[in-house]
NUDO-324247 format. One record per residue (C-alpha): residue number from 1; residue in three letters; y negated, x negated, z. Coordinates in nm, 4 decimals. Layout:
N
[NUM,ALA,[Y,X,Z]]
...
# end
This chain:
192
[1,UNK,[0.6055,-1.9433,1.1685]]
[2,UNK,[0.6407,-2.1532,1.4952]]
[3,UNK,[0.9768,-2.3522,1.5751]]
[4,UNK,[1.0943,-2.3064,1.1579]]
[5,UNK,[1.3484,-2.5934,1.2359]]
[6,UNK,[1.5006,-2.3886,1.5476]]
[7,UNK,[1.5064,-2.0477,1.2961]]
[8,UNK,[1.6873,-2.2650,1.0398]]
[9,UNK,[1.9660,-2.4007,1.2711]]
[10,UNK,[1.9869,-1.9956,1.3568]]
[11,UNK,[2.0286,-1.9607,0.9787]]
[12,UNK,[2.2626,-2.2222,0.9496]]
[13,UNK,[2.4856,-2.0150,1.1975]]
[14,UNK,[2.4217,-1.6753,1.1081]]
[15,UNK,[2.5253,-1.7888,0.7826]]
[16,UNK,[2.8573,-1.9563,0.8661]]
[17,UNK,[2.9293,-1.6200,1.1062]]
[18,UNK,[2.9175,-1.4216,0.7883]]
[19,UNK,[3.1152,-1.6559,0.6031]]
[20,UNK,[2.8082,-1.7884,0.3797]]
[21,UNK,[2.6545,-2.1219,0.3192]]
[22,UNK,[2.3368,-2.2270,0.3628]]
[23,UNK,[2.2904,-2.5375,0.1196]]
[24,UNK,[2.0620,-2.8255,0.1131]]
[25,UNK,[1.8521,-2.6125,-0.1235]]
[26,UNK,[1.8847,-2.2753,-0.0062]]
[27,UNK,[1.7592,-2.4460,0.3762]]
[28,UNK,[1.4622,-2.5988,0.2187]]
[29,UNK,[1.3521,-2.2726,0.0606]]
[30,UNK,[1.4014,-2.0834,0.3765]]
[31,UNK,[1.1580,-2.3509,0.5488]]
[32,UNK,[0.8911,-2.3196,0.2948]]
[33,UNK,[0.9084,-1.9510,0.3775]]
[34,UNK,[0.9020,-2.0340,0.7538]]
[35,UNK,[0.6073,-2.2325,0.7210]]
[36,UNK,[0.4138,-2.0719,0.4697]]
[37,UNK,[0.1745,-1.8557,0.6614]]
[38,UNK,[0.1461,-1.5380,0.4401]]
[39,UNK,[0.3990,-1.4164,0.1728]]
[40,UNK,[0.4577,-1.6129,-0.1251]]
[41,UNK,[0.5661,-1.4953,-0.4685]]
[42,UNK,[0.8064,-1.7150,-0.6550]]
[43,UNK,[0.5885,-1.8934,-0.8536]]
[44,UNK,[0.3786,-2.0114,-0.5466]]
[45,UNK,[0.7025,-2.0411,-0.3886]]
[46,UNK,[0.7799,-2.3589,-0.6406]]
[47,UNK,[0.4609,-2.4973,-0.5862]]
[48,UNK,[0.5308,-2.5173,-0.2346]]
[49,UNK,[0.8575,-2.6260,-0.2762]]
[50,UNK,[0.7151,-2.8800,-0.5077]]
[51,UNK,[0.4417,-3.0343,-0.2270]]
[52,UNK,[0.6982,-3.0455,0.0332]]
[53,UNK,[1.0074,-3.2092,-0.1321]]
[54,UNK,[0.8611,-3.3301,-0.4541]]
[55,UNK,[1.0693,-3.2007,-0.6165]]
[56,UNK,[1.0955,-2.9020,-0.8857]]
[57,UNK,[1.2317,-2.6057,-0.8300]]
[58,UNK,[1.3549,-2.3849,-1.1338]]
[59,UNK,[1.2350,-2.0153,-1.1481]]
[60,UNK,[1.5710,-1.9188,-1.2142]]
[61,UNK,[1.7081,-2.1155,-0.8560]]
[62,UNK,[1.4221,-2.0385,-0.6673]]
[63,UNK,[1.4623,-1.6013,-0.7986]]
[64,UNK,[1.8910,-1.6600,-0.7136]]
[65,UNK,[1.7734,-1.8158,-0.3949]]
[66,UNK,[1.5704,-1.6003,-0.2610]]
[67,UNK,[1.7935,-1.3410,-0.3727]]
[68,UNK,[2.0147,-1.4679,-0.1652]]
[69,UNK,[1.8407,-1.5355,0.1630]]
[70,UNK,[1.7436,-1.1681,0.1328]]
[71,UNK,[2.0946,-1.0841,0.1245]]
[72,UNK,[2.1837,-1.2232,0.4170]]
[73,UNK,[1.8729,-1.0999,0.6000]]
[74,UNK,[1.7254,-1.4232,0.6329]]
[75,UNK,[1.3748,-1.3501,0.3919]]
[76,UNK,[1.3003,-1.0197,0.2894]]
[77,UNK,[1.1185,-0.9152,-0.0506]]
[78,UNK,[0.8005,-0.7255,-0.0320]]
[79,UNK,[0.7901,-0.4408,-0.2682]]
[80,UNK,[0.4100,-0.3981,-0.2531]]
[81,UNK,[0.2802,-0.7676,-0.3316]]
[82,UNK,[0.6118,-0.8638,-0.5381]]
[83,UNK,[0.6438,-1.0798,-0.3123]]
[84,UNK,[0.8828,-1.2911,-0.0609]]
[85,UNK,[0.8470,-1.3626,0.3463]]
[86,UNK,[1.0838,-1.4926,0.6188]]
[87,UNK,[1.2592,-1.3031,0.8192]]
[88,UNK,[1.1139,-1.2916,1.2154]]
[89,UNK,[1.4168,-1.1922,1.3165]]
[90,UNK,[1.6199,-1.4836,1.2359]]
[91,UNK,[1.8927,-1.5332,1.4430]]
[92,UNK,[1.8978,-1.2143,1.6657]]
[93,UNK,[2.1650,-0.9869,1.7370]]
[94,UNK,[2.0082,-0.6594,1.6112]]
[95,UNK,[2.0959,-0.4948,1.3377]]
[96,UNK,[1.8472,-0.5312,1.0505]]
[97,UNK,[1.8568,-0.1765,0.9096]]
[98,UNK,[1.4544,-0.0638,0.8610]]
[99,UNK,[1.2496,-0.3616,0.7859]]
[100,UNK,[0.9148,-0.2743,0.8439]]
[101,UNK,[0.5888,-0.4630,0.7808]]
[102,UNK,[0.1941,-0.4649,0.7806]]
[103,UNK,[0.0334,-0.6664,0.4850]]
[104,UNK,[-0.3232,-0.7473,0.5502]]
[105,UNK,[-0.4931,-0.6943,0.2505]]
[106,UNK,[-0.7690,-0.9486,0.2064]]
[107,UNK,[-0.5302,-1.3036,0.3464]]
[108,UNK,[-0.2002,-1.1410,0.2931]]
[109,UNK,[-0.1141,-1.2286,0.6005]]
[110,UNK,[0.2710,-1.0359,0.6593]]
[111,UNK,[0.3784,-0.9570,1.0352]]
[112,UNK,[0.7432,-0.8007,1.0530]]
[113,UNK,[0.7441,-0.4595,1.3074]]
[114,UNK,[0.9992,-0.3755,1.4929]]
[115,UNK,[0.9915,0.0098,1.6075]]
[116,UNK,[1.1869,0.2299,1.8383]]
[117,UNK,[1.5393,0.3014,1.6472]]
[118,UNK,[1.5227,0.6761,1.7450]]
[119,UNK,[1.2062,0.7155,1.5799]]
[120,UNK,[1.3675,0.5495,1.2545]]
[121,UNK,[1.6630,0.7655,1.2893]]
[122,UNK,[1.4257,1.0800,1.2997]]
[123,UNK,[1.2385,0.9902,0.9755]]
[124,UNK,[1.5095,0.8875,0.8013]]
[125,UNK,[1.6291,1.3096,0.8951]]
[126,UNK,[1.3228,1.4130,0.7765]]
[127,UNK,[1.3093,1.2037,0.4537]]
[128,UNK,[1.6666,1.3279,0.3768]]
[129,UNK,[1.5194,1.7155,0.4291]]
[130,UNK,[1.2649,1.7078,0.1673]]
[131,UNK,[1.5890,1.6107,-0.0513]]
[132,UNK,[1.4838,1.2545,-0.1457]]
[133,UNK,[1.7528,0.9678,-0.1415]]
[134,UNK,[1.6371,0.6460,-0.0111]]
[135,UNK,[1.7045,0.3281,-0.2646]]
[136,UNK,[1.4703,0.1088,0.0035]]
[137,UNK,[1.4191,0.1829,0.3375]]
[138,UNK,[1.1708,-0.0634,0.3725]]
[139,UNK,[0.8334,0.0174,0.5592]]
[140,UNK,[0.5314,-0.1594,0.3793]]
[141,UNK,[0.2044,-0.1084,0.5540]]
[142,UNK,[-0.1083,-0.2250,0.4531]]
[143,UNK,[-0.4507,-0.3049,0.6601]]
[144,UNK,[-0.6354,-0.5599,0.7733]]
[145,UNK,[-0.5519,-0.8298,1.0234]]
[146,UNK,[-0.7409,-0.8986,1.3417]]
[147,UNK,[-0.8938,-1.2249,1.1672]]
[148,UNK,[-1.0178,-1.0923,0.8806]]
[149,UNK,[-1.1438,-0.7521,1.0363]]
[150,UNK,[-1.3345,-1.0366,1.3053]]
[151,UNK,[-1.4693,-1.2462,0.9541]]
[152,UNK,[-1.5392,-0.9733,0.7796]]
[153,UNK,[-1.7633,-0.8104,1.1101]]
[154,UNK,[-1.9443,-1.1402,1.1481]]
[155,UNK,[-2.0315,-1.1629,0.7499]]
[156,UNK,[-2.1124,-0.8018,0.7828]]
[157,UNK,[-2.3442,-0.9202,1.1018]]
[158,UNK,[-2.4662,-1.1952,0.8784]]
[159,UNK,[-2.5725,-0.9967,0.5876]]
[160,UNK,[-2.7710,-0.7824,0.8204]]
[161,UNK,[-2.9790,-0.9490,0.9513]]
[162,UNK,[-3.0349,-1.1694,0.6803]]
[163,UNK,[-3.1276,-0.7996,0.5472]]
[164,UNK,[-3.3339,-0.7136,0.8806]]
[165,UNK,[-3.5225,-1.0741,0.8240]]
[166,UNK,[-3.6012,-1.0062,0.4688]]
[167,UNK,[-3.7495,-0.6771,0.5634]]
[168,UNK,[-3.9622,-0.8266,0.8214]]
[169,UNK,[-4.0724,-1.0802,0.5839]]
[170,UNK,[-4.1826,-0.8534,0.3506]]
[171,UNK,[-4.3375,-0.6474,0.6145]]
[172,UNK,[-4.5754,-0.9709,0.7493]]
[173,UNK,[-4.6873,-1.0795,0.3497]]
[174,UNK,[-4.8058,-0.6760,0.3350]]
[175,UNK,[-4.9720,-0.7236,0.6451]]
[176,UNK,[-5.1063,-1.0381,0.6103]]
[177,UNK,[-5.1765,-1.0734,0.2553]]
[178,UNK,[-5.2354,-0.7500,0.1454]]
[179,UNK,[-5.4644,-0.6328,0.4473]]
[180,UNK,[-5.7426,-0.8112,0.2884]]
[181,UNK,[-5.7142,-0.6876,-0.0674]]
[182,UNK,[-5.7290,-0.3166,0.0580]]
[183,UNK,[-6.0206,-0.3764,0.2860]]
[184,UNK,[-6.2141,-0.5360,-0.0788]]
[185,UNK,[-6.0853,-0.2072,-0.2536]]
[186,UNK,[-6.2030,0.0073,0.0064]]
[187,UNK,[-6.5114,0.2573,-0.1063]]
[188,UNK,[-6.7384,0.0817,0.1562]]
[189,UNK,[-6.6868,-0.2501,0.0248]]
[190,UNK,[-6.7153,-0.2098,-0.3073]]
[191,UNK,[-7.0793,-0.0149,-0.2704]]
[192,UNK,[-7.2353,-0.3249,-0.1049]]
# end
């Protein structure tokens, strides 16, 4: 995430706004979320934590952290993956009500939506017709990003006509090689 020491000053005073802090630890989480560039369970969230501070990180703090930097709408937790992604919203005036997202399924790379709140609003009404409560009205999407759909086209392109070359390959030994042995085989041949 670009300018992750601007979204943690934003943090900092969303935070004291709402009357929470933001420690020494809880800030260096957040900017190993900000800079990590897909979304990180907590265990991979440590090891991070561990390359850029060297320092550890317990799985119990790093679980209460994150905990709390969802809380306050600074991370949010991805049901799908189990795991744990900045927020892109950090430090805007909106309210954070529907969080949606789209996971790409071969990097995991996580972009945060935003959509039109009236369009929310009417499938939240129509989720609340078919008699279902929501306990998460989070929006997980999944699909595959624009760099991985590009990779996987060229490796797709790649495969092809290494394909296509093997074909032709084969196609020049029958011609070349066994041209020669059918002519031998042939009736005429064989009756000289």
């Amino acid at each position: 995430m670009k300018n992750w020491q601007t979204h943690i000053e934003q943090a900092e005073q969303s935070c004291r706004k709402s009357g929470e802090r933001l420690t020494k630890k809880r800030k260096q989480v957040l900017s190993v979320l900000l800079q990590a560039d897909k979304a990180v369970s907590a265990y991979e969230l440590i090891e991070l934590y561990s390359e850029h501070y060297q320092q550890t990180l317990a799985p119990m703090s790093a679980y209460r952290i994150l905990d709390f930097l969802a809380s306050v709408h600074l991370a949010h937790r991805l049901n799908i993956a189990n795991k744990y992604v900045a927020c892109a919203y950090i430090g805007c005036e909106h309210s954070h009500e529907l969080p949606q997202f789209i996971v790409c399924q071969q990097c995991q790379r996580v972009d945060e939506l935003s959509a039109c709140s009236t369009n929310l609003a009417a499938l939240i009404d129509e989720i609340k017709q078919t008699g279902y409560q929501l306990n998460s009205p989070q929006i997980e999407l999944t699909g595959t990003c624009q760099a991985c759909a590009i990779k996987s086209e060229k490796q797709s392109d790649k495969a092809q006509c290494k394909e296509e070359a093997t074909c032709a390959e084969k196609q020049v030994k029958e011609v070349v090689y066994n041209q020669p042995l059918i002519d031998n085989l042939s009736p005429t041949a064989n009756s000289r």
